[in-house]
C-alpha positions as CSV (number, residue, x, y, z in Angstrom):
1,X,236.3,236.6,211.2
2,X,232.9,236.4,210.1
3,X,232.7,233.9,207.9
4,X,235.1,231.5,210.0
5,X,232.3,231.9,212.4
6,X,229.5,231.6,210.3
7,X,230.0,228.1,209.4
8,X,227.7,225.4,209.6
9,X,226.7,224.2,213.5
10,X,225.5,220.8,212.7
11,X,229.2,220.2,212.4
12,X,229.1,220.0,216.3
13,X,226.3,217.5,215.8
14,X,228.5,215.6,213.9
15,X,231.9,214.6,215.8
16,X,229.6,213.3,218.4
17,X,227.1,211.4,216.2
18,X,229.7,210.1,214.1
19,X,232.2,209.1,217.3
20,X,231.8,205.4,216.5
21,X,232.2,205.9,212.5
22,X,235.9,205.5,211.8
23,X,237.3,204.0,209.3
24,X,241.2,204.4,208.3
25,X,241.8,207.0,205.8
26,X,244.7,205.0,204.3
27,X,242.6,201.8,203.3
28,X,242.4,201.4,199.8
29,X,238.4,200.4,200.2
30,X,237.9,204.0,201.7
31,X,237.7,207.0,199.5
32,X,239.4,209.7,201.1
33,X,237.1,212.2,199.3
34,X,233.9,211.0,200.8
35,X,235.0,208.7,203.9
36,X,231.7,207.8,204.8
37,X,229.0,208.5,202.5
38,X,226.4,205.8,203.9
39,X,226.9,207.5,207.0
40,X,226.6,210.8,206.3
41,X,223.7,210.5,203.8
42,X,221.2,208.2,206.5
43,X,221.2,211.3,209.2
44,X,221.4,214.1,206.7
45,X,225.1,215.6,207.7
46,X,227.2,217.3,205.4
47,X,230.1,215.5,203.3
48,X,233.3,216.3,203.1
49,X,233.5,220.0,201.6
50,X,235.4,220.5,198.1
51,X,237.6,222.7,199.3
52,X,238.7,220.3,201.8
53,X,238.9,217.5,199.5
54,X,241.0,219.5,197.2
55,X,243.2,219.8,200.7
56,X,242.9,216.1,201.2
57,X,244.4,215.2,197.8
58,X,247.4,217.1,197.6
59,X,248.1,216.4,201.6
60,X,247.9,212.9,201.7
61,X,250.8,213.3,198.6
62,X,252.7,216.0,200.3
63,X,252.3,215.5,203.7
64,X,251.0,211.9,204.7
65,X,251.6,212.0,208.2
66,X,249.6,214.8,208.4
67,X,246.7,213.0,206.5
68,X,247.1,210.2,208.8
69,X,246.6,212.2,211.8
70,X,243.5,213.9,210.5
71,X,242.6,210.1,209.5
72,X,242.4,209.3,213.2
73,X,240.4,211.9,214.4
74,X,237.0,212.6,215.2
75,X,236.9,215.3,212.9
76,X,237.5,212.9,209.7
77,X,234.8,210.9,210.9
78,X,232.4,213.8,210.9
79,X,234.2,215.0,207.8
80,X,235.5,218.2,209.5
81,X,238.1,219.2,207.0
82,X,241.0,221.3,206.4
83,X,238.5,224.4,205.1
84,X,236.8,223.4,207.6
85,X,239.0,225.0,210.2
86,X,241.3,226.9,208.3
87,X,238.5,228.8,205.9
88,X,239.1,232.8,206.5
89,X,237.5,236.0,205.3
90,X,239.5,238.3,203.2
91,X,239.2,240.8,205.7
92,X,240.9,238.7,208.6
93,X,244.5,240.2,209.4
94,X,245.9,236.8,208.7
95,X,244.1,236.1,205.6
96,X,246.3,234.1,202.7
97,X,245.2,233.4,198.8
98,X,246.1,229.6,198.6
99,X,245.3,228.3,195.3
100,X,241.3,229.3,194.9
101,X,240.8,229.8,198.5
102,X,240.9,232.4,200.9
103,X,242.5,230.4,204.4
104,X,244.4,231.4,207.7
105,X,246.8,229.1,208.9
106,X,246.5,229.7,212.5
107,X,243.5,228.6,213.7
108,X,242.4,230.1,216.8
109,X,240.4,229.6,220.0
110,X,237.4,231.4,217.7
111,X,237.8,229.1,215.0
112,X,237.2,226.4,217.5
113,X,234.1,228.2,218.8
114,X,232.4,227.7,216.1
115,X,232.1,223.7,217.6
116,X,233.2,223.5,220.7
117,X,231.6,227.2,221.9
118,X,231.5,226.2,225.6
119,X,235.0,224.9,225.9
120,X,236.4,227.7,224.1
121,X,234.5,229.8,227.1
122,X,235.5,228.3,229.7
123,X,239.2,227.8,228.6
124,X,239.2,231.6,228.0
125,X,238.4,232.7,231.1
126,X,241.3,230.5,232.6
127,X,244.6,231.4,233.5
128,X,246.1,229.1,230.5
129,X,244.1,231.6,228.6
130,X,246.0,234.3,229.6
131,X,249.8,232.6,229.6
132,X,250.4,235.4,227.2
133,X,250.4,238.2,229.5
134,X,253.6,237.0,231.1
135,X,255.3,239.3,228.4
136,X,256.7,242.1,229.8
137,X,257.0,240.6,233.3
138,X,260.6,240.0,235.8
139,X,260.2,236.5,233.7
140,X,260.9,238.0,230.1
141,X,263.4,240.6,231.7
142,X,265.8,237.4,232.1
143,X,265.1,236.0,228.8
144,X,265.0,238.9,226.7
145,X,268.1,241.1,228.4
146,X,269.8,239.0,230.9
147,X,270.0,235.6,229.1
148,X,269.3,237.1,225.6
149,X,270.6,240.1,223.5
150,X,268.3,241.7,220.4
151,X,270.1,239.4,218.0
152,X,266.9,237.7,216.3
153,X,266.3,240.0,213.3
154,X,263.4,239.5,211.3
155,X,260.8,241.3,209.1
156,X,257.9,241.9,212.3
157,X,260.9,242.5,214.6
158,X,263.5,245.1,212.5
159,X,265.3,246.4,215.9
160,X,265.6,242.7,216.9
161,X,264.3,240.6,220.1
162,X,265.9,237.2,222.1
163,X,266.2,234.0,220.6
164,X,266.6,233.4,224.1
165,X,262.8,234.3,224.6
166,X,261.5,233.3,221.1
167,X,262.4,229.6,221.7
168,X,261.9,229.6,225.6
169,X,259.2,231.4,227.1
170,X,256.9,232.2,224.5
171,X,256.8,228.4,223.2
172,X,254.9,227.6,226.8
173,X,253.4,230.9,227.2
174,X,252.6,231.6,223.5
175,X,253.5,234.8,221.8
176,X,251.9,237.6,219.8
177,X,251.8,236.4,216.4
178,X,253.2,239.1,214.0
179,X,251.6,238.8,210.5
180,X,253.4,240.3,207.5
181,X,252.4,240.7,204.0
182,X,250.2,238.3,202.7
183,X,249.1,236.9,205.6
184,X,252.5,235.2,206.2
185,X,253.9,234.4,209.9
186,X,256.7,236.6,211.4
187,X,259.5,233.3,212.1
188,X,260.0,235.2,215.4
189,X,256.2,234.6,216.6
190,X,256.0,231.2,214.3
191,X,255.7,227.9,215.0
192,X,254.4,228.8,218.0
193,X,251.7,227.2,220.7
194,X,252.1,228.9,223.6
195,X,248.7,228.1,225.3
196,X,248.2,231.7,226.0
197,X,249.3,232.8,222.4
198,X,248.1,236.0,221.5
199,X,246.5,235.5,218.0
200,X,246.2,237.9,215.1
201,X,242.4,237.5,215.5
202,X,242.2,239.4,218.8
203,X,241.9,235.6,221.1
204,X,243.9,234.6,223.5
205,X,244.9,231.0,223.7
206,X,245.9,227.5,221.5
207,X,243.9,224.3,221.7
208,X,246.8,222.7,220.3
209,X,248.6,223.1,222.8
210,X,247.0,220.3,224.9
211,X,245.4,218.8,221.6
212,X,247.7,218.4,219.0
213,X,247.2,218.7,215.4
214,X,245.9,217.3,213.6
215,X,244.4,214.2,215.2
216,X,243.7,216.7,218.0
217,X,243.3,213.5,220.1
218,X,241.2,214.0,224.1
219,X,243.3,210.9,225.0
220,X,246.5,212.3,224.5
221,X,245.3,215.7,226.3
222,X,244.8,213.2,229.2
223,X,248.0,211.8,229.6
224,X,250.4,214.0,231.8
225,X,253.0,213.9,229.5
226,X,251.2,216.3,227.4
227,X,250.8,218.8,230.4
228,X,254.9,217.9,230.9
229,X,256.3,220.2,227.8
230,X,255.5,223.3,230.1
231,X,254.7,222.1,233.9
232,X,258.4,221.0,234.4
233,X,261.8,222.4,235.5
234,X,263.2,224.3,238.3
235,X,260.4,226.7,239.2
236,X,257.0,224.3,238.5
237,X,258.3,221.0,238.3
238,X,254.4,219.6,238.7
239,X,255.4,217.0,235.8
240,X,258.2,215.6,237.9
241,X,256.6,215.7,241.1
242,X,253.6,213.9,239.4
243,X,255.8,211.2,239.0
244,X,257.3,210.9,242.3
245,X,253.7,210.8,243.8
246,X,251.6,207.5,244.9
247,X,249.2,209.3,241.8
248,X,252.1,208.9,239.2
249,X,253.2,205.6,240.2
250,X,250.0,204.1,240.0
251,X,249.4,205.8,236.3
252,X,252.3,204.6,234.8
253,X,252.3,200.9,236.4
254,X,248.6,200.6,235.1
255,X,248.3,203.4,231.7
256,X,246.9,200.2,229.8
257,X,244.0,200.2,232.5
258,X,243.2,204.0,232.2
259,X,240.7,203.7,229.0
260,X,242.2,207.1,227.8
261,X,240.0,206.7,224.7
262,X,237.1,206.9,226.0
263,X,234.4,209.1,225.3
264,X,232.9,210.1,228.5
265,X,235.7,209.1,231.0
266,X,234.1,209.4,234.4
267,X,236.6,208.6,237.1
268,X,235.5,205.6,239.1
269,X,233.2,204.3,236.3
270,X,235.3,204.2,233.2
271,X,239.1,204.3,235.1
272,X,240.0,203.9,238.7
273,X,243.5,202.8,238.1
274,X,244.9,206.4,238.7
275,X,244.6,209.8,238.5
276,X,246.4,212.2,235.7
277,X,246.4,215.6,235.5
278,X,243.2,216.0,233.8
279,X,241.4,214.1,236.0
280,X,241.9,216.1,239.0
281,X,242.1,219.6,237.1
282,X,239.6,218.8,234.6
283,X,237.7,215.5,233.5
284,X,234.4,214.7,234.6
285,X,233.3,212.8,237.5
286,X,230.0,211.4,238.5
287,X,228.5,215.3,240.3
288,X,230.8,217.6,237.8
289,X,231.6,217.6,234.2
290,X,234.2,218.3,232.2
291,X,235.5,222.2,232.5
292,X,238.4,223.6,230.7
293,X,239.3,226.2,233.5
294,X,241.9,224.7,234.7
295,X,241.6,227.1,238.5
296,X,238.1,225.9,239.1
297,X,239.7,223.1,241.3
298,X,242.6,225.0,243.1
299,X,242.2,226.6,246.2
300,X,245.7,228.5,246.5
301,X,247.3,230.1,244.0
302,X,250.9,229.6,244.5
303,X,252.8,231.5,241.0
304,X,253.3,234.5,243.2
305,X,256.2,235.4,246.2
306,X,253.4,235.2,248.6
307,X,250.6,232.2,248.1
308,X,247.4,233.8,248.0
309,X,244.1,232.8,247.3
310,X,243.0,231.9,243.6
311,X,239.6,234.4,243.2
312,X,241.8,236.9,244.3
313,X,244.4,236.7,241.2
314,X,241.5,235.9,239.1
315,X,239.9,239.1,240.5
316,X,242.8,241.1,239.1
317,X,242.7,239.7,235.9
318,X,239.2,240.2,235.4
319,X,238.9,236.2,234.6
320,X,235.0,234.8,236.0
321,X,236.8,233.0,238.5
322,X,236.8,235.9,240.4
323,X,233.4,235.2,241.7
324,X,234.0,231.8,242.9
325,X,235.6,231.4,246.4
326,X,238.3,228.8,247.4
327,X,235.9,226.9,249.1
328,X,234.1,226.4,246.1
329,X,236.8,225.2,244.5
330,X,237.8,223.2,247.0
331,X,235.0,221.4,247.1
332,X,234.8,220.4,243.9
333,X,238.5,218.8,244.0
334,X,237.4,216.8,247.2
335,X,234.8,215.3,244.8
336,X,237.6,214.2,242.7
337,X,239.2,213.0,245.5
338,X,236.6,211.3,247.4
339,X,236.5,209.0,243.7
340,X,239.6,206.9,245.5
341,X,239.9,208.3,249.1
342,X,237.8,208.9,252.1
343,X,236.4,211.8,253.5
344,X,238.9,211.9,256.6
345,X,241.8,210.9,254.3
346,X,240.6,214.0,251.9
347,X,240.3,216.1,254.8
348,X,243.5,215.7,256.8
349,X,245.6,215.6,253.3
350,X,244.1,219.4,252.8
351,X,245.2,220.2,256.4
352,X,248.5,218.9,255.5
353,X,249.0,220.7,252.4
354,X,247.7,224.2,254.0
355,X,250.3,224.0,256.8
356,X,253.3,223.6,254.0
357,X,251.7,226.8,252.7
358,X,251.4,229.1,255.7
359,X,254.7,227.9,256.9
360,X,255.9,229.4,253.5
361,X,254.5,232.1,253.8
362,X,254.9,233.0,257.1
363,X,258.6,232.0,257.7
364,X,260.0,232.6,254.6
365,X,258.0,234.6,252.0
366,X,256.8,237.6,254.0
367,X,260.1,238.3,255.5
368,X,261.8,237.7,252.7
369,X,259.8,240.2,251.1
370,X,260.1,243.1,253.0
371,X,263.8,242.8,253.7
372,X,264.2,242.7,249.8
373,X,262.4,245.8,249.6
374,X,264.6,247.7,252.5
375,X,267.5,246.5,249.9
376,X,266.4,249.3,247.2
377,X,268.5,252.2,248.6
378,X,271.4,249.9,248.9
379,X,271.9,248.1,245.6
380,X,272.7,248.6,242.0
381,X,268.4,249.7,240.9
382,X,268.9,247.8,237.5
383,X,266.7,244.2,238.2
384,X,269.4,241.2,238.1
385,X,272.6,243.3,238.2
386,X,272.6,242.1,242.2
387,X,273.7,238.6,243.4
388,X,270.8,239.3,245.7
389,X,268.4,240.2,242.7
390,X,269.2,236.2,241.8
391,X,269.1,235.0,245.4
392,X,265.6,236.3,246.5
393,X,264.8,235.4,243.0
394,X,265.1,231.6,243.2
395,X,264.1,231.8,246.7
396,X,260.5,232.4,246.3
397,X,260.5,231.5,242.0
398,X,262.3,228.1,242.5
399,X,262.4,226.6,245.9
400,X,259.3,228.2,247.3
401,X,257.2,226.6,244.4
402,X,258.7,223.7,244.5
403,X,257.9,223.3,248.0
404,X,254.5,224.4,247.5
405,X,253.2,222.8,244.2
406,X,255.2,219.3,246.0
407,X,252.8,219.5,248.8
408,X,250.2,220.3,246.5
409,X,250.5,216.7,244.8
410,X,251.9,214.4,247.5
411,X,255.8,214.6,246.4
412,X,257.5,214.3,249.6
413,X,260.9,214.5,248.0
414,X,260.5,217.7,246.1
415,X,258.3,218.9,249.1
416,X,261.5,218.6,251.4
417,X,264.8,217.9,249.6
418,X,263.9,220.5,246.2
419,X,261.7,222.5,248.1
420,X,261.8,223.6,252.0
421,X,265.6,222.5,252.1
422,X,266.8,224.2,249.4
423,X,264.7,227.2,251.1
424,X,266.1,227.1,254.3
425,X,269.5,226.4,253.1
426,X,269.9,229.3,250.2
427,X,268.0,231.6,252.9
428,X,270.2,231.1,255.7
429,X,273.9,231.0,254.1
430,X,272.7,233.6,251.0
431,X,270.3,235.6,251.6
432,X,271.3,236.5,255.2
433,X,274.9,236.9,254.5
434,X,274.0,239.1,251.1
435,X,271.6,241.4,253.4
436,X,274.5,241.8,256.1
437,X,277.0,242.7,253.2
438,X,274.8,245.4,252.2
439,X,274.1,246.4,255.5
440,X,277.6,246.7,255.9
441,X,278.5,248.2,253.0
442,X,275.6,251.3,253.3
443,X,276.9,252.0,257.1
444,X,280.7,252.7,255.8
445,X,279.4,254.4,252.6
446,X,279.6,257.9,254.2
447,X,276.3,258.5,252.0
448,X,274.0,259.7,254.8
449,X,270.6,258.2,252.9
450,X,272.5,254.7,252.4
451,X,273.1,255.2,256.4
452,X,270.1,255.5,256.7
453,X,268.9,252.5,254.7
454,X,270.8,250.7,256.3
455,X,269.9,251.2,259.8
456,X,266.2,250.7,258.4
457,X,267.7,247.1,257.0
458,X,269.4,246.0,259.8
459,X,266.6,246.4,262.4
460,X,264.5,244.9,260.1
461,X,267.0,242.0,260.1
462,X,267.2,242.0,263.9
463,X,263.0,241.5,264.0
464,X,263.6,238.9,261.6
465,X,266.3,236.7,262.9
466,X,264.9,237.1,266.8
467,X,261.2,235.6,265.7
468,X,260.8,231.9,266.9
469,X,261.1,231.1,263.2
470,X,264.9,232.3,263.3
471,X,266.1,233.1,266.3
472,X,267.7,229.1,266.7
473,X,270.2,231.1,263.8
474,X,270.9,233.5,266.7
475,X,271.9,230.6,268.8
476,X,268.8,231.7,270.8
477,X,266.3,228.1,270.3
478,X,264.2,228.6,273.5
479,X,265.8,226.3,276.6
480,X,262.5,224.1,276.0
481,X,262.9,223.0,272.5
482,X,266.8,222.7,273.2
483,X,266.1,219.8,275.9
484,X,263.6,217.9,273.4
485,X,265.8,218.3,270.0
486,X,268.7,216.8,272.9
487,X,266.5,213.9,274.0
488,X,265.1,213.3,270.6
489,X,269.0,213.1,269.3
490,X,270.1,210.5,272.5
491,X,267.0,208.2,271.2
492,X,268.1,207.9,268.1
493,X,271.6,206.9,269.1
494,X,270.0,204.3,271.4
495,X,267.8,202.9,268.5
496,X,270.7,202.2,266.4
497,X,273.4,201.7,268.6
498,X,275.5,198.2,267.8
């Protein structure tokens, strides 16, 4: 990768200087080979390479749309080319002879560096970084076995793998990128930007994935919809709940208001229409600037069964984050906050949303847990070959982050109706029954160590069921809180009554 790295800095000089410089690429008093040559000339930047203008030529014939893209960005203006960001060393394992030139055609997080050094830095020590990782996990067990057979032949993958996978998870996630002879792309691992992709390079991550090519646009990267092609569905619909929330409302009644285009875009003093994603999770505001570690604002971590807190998962990862508390964190979201709301309102919201999380937890997660793992000596051991493997599954994958990332973002619908209901519900007339079957089943099994986990499973059950969580389940709600639900009930019916 050396000389993809090695190439000229002032280039970083230049889509800033030259911000203001556009001109359409398509107008017939431009020449595409030398957009801006006055400009260029008076502050002693570089023009447009040859190699890239030999790209320009045949692209804007073969490809226009493309061209046109690349017309609109920055990095036309600053006459960042094609060889510009494709250029590779012969060396590099994806390295291709395209007519005279030596290129790559993935260009990774390092290829970015070379500009943008301290966003690629920060973004690799996030957990978009790191999407990539997820293969291997309970997540690509489903894909790749349960949902998916080894059907999807192809040179880098000769015994097979899932289409189920190749077109599902790893499009979000990214894949590893298998490069065959030539420096072509495996069609298994290609097109792919996964925004943890694993590149041939060695890096972890795609900045197209939130900027796409080639106009590679910051406005676009601010509008949620771009964070909807992953951050939607049954497990983290944060897209959907966006949209449910006072925050999404307010976007989308007032997205002409939001100056998306603009440079600096300090919430409060270039938009105050509405929040997107970017703004909480990452855009600048009048104490922080812009970070592209995405965790720096989130004080709980809820991917996991139980939520826990995010320095510890960045701890285990060996991300930076790992050094910075919660409170840090949470801090620097109430500054985003504080942009639109007051302190008190700020406050109480977080004391809101951490009560939704420990009554997860504590209710549902941490029980749930352990009587899953009392299940072992009493179902099938293959993962997903139990109706309870599925059940406790969506239970804490589904329904508990719904719940969770709902109160996370103010949507009270998906908070209660996708989340906590569908919780309680699936909980109570699934999971219970399922864990009473198998209880069942392990005492008339005549198998003395299925007896036994059985026994172990049931009074683990009874504990359960007779906490004040449960025990109204057991018919045993405590004579107190039987009166009020009563005269709570008999006030309603007076309210309404003809």
């Amino acid at each position: 990768m050396n000389s993809r790295r090695a190439f000229l800095a002032t280039l970083a000089i230049a889509s800033g200087v030259l911000g203001t410089a556009f001109a359409d690429p398509s107008s017939p008093s431009v020449n595409p080979l030398n957009p801006h040559p006055t400009a260029t000339q008076a502050i002693g930047l570089p023009e447009l390479s040859p190699q890239s203008r030999e790209c320009v030529d045949c692209h804007k014939r073969e490809s226009m749309a493309l061209y046109q893209m690349w017309g609109e960005s920055k990095h036309y203006r600053a006459n960042v080319g094609c060889f510009e960001c494709h250029r590779a060393d012969k060396s590099d394992p994806d390295a291709k002879s395209h007519y005279d030139q030596t290129i790559a055609v993935i260009v990774s997080p390092a290829d970015c560096a070379r500009c943008h050094s301290k966003e690629v830095e920060e973004f690799s020590g996030s957990h978009h970084s790191k999407a990539g990782r997820i293969l291997g996990s309970l997540d690509n067990v489903l894909a790749e076995v349960v949902e998916g057979n080894m059907g999807f032949v192809s040179e880098g993958f000769p015994e097979g793998v899932s289409a189920a996978a190749v077109s599902g998870c790893w499009q979000c996630h990214g894949s590893q990128v298998q490069v065959l002879a030539g420096g072509t792309l495996d069609p298994a691992t290609w097109p792919n930007t996964g925004i943890g992709r694993l590149n041939p390079d060695g890096t972890e991550g795609s900045c197209a994935a939130c900027h796409t090519r080639h106009s590679f646009s910051a406005a676009q990267a601010r509008h949620p919809d771009t964070c909807g092609k992953c951050h939607l569905g049954p497990d983290h619909p944060q897209k959907e709940i966006y949209e449910e929330s006072k925050h999404g409302i307010a976007f989308f009644a007032n997205v002409d208001k939001m100056n998306l285009d603009s440079a600096k875009w300090i919430v409060g003093e270039d938009y105050w229409a509405a929040p997107t994603c970017a703004t909480c999770h990452m855009s600048a505001t009048k104490t922080q600037g812009v970070t592209h570690d995405i965790g720096l604002r989130i004080s709980w971590n809820n991917r996991p069964v139980v939520s826990t807190r995010p320095e510890l998962s960045d701890a285990k990862m060996g991300l930076p984050g790992a050094n910075i508390p919660w409170q840090t964190r949470r801090e620097s979201m109430k500054d985003v906050c504080i942009n639109c709301h007051n302190r008190t309102w700020v406050d109480n919201f977080y004391i809101q949303y951490d009560e939704l999380v420990e009554l997860y937890n504590e209710k549902f997660a941490k029980p749930g847990a352990a009587l899953y793992d009392l299940t072992k000596g009493l179902r099938k051991p293959v993962n997903f070959s139990n109706k309870i493997d599925f059940t406790w599954f969506e239970l804490w994958h589904h329904e508990g982050r719904r719940a969770r990332h709902a109160a996370s973002m103010m949507g009270p619908d998906y908070t209660h109706w996708h989340g906590t209901y569908d919780l309680a519900k699936n909980f109570y007339t699934e999971y219970i029954p399922e864990l009473e079957e198998l209880v069942h089943m392990g005492m008339n099994s005549g198998d003395a160590a299925k007896v036994q986990a059985a026994e172990a499973l049931q009074a683990k059950l009874d504990e359960v069921l007779n906490t004040p969580d449960h025990r109204w389940y057991l018919g045993k709600m405590d004579p107190a809180e039987a009166e009020k639900r009563a005269k709570a009930a008999e006030e309603f019916k007076k309210r309404y009554s003809k």
